[in-house]
N, CA and C atoms as an extended XYZ file, in Angstrom:
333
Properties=species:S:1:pos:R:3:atomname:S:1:resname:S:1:resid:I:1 pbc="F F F"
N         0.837       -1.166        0.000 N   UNK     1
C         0.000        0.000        0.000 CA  UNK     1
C         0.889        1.239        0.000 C   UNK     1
N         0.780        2.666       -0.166 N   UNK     2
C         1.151        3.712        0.050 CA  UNK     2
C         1.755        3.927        1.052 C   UNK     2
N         2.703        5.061        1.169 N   UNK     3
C         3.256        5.628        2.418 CA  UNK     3
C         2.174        6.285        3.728 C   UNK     3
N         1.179        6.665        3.398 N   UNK     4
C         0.010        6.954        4.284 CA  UNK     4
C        -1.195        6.389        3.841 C   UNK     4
N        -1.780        6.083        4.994 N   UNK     5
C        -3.357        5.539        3.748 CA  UNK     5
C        -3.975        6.694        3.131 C   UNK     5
N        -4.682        6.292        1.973 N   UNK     6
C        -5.201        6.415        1.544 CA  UNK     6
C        -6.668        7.387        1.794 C   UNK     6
N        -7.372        7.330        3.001 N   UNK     7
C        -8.326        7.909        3.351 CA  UNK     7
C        -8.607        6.769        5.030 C   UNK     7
N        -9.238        7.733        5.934 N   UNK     8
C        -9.811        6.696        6.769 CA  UNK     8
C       -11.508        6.213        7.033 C   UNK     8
N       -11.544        5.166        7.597 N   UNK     9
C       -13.172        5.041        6.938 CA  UNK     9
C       -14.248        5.394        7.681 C   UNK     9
N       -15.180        6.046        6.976 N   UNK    10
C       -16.039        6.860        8.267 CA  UNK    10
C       -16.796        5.839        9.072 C   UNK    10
N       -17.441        6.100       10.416 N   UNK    11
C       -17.829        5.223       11.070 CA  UNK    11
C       -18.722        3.810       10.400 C   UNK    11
N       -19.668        4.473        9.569 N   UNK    12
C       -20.756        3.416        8.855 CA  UNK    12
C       -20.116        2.646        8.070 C   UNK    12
N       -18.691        2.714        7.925 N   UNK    13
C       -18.146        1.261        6.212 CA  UNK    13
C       -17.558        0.750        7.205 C   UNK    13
N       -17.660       -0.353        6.677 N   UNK    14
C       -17.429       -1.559        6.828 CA  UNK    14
C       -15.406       -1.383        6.436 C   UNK    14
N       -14.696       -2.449        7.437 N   UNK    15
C       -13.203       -2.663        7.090 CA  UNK    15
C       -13.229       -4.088        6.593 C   UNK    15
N       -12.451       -3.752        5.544 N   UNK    16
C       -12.395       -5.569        5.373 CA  UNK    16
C       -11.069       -6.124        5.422 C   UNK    16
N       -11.509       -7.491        5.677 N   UNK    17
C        -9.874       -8.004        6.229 CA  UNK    17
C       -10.145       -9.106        5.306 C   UNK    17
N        -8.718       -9.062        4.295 N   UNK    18
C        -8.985      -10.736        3.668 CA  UNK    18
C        -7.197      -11.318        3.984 C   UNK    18
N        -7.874      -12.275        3.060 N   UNK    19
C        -6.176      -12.719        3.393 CA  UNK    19
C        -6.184      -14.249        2.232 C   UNK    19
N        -5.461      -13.663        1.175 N   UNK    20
C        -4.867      -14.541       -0.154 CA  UNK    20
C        -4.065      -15.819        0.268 C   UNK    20
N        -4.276      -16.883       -0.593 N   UNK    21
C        -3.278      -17.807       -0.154 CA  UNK    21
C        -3.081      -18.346       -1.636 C   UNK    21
N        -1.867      -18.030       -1.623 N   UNK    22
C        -1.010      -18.967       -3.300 CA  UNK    22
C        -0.042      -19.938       -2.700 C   UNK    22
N         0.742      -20.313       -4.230 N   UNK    23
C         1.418      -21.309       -4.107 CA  UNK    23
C         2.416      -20.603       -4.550 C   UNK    23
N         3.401      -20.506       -3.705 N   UNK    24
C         4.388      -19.713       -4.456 CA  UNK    24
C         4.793      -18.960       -4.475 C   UNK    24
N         5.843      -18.256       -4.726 N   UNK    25
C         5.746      -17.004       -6.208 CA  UNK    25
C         5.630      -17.032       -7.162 C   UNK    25
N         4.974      -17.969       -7.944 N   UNK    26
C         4.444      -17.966       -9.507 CA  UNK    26
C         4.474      -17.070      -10.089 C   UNK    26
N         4.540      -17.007      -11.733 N   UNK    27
C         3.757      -15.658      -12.052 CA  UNK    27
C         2.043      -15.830      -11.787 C   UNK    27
N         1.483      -16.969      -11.909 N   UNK    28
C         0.157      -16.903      -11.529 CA  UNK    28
C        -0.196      -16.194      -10.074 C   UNK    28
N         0.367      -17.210       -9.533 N   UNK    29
C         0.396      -16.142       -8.020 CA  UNK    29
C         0.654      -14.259       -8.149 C   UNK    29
N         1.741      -14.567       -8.733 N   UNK    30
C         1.694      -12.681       -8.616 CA  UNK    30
C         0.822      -12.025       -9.503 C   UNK    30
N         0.219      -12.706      -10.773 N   UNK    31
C        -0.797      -12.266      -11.572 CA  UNK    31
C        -2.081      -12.090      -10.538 C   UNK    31
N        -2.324      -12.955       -9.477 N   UNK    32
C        -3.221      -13.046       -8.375 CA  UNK    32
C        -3.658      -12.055       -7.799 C   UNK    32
N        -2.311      -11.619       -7.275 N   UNK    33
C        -1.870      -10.389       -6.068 CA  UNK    33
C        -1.911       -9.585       -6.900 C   UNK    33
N        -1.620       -8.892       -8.110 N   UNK    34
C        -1.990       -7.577       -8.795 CA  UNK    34
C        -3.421       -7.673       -8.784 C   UNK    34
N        -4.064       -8.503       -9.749 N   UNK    35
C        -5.888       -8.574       -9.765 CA  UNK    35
C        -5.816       -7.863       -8.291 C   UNK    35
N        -6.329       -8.619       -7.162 N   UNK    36
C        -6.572       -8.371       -6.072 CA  UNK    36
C        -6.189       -6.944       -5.506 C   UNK    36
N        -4.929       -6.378       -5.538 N   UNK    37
C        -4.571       -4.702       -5.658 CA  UNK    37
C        -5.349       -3.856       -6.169 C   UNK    37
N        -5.990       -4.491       -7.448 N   UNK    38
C        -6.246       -3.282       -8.128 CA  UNK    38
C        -7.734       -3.494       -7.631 C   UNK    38
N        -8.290       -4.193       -7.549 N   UNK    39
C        -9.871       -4.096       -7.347 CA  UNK    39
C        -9.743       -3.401       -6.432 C   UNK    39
N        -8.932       -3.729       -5.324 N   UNK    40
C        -9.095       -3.352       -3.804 CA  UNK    40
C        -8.687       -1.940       -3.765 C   UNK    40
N        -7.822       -1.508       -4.768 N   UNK    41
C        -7.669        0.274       -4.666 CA  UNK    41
C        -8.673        1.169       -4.951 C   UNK    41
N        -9.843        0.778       -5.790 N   UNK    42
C       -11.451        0.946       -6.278 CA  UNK    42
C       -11.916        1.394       -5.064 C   UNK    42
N       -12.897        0.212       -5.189 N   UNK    43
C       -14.015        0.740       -4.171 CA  UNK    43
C       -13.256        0.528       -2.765 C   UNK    43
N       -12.430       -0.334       -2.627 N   UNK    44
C       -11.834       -0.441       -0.915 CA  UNK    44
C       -10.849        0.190       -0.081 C   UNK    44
N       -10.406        1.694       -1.212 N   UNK    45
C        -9.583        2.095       -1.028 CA  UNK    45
C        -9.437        2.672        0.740 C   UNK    45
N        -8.271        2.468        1.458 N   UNK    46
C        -8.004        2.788        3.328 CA  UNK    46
C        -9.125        1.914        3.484 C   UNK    46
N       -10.469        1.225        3.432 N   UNK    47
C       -10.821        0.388        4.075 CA  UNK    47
C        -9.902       -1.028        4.160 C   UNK    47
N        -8.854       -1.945        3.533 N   UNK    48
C        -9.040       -3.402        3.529 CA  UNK    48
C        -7.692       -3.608        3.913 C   UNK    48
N        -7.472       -4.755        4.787 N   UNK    49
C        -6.203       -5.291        4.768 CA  UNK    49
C        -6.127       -6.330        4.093 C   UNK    49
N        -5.027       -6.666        3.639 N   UNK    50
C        -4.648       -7.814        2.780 CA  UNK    50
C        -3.533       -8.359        3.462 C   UNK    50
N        -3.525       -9.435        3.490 N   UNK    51
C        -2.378      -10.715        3.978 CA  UNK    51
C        -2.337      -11.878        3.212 C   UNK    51
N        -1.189      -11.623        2.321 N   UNK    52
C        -0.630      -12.953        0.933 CA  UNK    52
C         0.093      -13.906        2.192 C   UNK    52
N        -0.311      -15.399        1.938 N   UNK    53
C         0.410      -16.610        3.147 CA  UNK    53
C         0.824      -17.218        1.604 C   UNK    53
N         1.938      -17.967        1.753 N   UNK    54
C         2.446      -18.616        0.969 CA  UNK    54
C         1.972      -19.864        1.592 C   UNK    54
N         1.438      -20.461        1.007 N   UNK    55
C         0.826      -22.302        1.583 CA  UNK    55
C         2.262      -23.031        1.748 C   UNK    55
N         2.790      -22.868        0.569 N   UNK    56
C         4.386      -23.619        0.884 CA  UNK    56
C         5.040      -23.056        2.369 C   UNK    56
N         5.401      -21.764        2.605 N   UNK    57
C         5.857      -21.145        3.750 CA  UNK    57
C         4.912      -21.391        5.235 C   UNK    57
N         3.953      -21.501        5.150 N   UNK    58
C         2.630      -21.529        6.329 CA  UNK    58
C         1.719      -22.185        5.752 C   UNK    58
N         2.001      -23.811        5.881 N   UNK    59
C         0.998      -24.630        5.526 CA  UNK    59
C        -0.010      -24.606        6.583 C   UNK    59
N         0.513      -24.868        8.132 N   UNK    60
C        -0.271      -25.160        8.923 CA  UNK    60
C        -1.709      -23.920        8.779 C   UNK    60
N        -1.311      -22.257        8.335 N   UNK    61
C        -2.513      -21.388        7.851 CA  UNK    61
C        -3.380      -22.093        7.086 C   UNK    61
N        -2.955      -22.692        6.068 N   UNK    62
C        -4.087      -23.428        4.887 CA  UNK    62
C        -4.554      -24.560        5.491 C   UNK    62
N        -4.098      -25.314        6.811 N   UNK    63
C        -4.435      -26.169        7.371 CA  UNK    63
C        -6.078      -25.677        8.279 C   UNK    63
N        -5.378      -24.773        9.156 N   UNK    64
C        -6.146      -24.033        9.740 CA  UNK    64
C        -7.499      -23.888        9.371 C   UNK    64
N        -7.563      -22.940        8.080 N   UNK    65
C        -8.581      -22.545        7.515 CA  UNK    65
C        -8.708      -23.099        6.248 C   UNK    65
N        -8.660      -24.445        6.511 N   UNK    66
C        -9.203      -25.450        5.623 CA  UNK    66
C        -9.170      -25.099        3.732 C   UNK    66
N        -7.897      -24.609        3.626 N   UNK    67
C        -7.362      -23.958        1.678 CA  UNK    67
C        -6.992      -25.375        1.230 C   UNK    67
N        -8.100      -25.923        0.086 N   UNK    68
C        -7.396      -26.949       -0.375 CA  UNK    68
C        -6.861      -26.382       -1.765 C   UNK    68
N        -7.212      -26.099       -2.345 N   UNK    69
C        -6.504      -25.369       -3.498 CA  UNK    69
C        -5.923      -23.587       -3.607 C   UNK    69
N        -5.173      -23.828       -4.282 N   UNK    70
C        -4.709      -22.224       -4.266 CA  UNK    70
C        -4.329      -21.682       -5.988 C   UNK    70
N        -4.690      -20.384       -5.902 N   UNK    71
C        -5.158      -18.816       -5.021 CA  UNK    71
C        -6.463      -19.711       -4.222 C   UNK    71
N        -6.941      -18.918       -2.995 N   UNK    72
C        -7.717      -18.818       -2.816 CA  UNK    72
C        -7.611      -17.383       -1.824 C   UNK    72
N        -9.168      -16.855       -1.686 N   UNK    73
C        -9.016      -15.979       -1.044 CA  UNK    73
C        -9.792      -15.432       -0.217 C   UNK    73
N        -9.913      -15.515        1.178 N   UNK    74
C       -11.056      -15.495        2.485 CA  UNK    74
C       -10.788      -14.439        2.810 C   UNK    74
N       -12.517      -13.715        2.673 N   UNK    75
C       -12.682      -12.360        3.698 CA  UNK    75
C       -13.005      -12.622        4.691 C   UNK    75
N       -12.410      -12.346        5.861 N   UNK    76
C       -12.121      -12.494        6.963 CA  UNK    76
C       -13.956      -11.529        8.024 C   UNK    76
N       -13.241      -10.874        7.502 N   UNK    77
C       -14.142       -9.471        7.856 CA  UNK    77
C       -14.500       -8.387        7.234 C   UNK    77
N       -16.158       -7.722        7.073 N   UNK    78
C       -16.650       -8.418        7.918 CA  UNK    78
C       -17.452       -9.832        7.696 C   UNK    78
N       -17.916      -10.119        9.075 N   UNK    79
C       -19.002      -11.090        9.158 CA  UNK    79
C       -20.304      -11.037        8.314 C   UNK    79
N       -20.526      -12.534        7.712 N   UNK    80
C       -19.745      -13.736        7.959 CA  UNK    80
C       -18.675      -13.930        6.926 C   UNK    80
N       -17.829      -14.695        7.230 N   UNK    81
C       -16.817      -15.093        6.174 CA  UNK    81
C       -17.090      -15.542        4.735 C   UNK    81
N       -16.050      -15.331        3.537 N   UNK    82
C       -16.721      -15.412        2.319 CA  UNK    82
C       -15.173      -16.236        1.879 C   UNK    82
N       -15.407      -17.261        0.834 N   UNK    83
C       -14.474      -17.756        0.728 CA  UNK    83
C       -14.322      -17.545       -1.298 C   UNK    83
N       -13.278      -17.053       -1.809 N   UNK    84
C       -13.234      -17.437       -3.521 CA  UNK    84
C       -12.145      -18.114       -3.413 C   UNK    84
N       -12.303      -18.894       -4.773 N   UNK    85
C       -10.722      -19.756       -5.295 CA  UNK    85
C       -10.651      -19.401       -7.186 C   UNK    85
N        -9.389      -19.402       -7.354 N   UNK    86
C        -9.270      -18.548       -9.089 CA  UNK    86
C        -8.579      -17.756       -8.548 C   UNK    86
N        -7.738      -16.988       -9.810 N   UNK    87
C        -7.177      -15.936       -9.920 CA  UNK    87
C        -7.528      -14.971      -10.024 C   UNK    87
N        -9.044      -14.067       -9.525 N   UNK    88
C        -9.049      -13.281       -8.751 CA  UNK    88
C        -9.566      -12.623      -10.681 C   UNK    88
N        -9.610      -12.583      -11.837 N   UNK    89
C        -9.341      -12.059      -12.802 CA  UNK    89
C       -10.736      -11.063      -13.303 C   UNK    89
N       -11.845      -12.145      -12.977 N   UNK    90
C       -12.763      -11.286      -13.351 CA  UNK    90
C       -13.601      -10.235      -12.099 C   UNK    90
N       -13.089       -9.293      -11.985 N   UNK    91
C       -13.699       -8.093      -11.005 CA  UNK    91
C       -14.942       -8.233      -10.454 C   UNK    91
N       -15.896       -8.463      -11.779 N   UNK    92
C       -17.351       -8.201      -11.099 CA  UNK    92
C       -17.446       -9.948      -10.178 C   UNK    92
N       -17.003      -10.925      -10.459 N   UNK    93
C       -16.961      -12.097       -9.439 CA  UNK    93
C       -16.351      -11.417       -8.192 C   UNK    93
N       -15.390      -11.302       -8.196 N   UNK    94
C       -14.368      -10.481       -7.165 CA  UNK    94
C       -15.377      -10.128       -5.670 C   UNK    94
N       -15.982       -8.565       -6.772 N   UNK    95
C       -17.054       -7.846       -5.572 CA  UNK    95
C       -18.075       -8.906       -5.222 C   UNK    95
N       -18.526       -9.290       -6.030 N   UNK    96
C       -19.877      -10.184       -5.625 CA  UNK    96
C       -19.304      -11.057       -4.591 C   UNK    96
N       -18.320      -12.202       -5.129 N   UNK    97
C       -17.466      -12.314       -3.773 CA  UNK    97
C       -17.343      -11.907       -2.097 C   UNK    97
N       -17.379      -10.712       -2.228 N   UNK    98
C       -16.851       -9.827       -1.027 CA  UNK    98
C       -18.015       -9.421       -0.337 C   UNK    98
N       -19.155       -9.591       -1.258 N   UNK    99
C       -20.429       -9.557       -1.064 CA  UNK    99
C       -20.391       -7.611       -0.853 C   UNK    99
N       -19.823       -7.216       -1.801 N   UNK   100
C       -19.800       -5.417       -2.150 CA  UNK   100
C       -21.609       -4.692       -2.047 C   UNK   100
N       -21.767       -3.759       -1.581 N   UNK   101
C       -23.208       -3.503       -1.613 CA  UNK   101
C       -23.050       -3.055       -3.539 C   UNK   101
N       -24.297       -2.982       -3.502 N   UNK   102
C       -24.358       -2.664       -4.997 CA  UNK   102
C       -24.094       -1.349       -5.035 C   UNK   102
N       -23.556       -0.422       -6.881 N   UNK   103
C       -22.646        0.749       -6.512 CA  UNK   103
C       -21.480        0.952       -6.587 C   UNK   103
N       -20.932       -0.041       -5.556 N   UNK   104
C       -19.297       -0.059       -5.471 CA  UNK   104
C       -19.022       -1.056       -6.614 C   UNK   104
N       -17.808       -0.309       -6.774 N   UNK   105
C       -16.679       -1.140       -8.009 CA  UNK   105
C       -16.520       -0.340       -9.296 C   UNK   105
N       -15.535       -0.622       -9.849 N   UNK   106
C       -14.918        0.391      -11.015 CA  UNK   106
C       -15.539       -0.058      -12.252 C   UNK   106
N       -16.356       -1.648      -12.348 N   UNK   107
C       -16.798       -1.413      -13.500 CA  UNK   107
C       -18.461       -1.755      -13.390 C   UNK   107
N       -19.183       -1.169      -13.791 N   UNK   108
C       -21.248       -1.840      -14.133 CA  UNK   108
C       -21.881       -2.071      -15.468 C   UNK   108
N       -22.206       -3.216      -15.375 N   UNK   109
C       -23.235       -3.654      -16.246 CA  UNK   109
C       -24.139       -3.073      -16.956 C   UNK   109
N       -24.762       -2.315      -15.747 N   UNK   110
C       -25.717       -1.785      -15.761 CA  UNK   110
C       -26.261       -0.796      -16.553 C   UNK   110
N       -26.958       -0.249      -17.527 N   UNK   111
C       -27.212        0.648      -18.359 CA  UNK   111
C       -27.340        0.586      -20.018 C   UNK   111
């Protein structure tokens, strides 16, 4: 992220906490982690933390929270938890994903 955030979030939004899990450093993996940047600079901009676990480096994490395949990627918070697996590529899955209110996100259908 930036040297300062970005904005801070007013009382009513929501923070979200996810946390990516690859295999690797792939380029898939890092193709992963860009997707995921850029959505998240959109609509989540100073709201979201992100935490990349390498499954190879911290298996027992993917153990934990039950990652059988990777990318995958669990929003943590908020409640309740939301789980995707894929490379993260197509955006509008992404938000729907994250379960985004409708509105948010850089690209719509709609019109």
């Amino acid at each position: 992220m930036s040297a300062g955030e970005a904005s801070v979030p007013s009382p009513g939004e929501a923070r979200y906490v996810l946390r990516l899990f690859v295999a690797g450093m792939t380029p898939r993996s890092r193709r992963t982690i860009e997707n995921l940047r850029r959505i998240c600079d959109g609509p989540l901009a100073g709201r979201v933390d992100i935490e990349t676990i390498d499954i190879y480096q911290q298996p027992h994490l993917a153990e934990v929270h039950q990652v059988v395949a990777a990318p995958t990627l669990l929003r943590l918070e908020p409640l309740p938890q939301r789980r995707l697996v894929g490379d993260l590529s197509d955006e509008a899955r992404v938000l729907r994903g994250l379960d985004l209110p409708s509105g948010i996100g850089a690209k719509q259908d709609d019109g």
